[in-house]
Each structure stands twice: as structure tokens, then as C-alpha cells.
N, C-alpha and C positions, 0 to 999 in steps of 0.2 A: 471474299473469304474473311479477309480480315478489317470489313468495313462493321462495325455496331447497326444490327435492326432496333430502329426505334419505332416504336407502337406506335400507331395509327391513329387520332382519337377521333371518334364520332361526330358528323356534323349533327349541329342540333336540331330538333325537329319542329321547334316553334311552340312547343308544350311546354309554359312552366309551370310550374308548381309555386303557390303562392305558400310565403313564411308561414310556420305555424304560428306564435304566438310574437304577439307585439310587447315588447317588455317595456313599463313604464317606471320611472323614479318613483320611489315612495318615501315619505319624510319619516325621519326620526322623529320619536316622542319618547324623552328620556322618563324612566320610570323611578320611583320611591327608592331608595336601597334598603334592603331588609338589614335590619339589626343584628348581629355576628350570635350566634348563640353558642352557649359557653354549655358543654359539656357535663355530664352530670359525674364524676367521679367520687366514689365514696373514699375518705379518709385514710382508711385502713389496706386500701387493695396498695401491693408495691408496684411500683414503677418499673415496666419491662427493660432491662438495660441491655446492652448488647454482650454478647459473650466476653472474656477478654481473656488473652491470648499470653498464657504467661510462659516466660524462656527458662527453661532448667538447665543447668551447663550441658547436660547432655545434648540437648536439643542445639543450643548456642556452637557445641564441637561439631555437629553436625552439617547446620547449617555454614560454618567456616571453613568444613574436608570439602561441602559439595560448592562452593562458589570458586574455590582455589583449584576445583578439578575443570570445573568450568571455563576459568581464566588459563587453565592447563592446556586445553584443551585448544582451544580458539585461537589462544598462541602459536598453537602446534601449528593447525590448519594455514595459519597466517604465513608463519614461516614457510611451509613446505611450498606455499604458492609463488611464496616472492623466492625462492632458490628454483623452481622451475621456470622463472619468467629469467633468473639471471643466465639459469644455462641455454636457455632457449640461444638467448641474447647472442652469448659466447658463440656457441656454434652459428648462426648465421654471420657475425664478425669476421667466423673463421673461413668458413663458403666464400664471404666476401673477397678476403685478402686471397684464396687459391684461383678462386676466376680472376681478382685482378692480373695477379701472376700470370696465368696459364695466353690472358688477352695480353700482355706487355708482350713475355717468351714468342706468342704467335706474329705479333707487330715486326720484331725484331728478326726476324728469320727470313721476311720478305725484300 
């Protein structure tokens, strides 16, 4: 029941099948390089630039309520785990010391 079946594999039949294709080396022959060709751009057309992204205090108080709610936040989280990892801790400390107690009180009685 609890030995692994491993598959069986076929004896061969004496039939092979010969490769398809025989792959031969072929030599490189480095070629001319083409000459870089430069763009035809008329004078007058402007230059696409990318947006830019400007900060108005409103936008700056903004961005400084939600990173501090952010850092608020994460804080919280942080704490709340490390005060449940310390009462964890407490209370099995304290399991510990009452079975100490209860195995010394039981030793002593015999």
C-alpha cells in the first residue's frame, strides 16, 4: 500500500528511426555596415517633451497628510503585533512557572 508504482517502460523493438536532419557549421561572412541615417525633421516642428508634473501646496499638503497617515498606519500595525507577540510570551511564562509549581508541590508530597 505504501510502496510507489513505478512505470514499466517498454522494451525496445529493434525499430529506430534515423535523425531527421544533420546540422552542419556554416561560416560567418561579416557584411558592409550600413551608414546611420539621420532623420529628416523640419526646423519648425517642436520637440515632444514629456509632461511635467508641477506641485501646488495644495497638492504638496496632500501628499504630506497621506504619507504621515501611511507611516500612521504601519506603525499601528507594527505595534499591535509586537504587544501581541509580548503577551503571547507573558502568558506562556506564566503556564510555565504554574506547571513548574504544581510538578515541585506534586514531587514533594510523595
Amino acid at each position: 500500500m505504501f510502496r510507489p508504482k513505478l512505470p514499466t517502460m517498454p522494451q525496445p523493438t529493434g525499430h529506430v528511426t534515423p535523425p531527421a536532419a544533420v546540422i552542419e557549421p556554416t561560416t560567418i561572412t561579416p557584411g558592409t555596415p550600413a551608414p546611420p541615417s539621420t532623420p529628416a525633421v523640419p526646423a519648425s516642428a517642436p520637440v515632444p517633451s514629456r509632461p511635467t508634473v508641477q506641485l501646488t501646496p495644495g497638492t504638496a499638503l496632500a501628499l504630506i497628510g497621506g504619507g504621515t497617515a501611511v507611516v500612521l498606519v504601519v506603525g499601528a500595525v507594527l505595534v499591535s503585533m509586537l504587544l501581541a507577540v509580548a503577551i503571547t510570551a507573558a502568558s506562556v511564562a506564566v503556564c510555565a512557572v504554574v506547571l513548574r509549581s504544581l510538578l515541585a508541590s506534586d514531587a514533594k508530597r510523595r
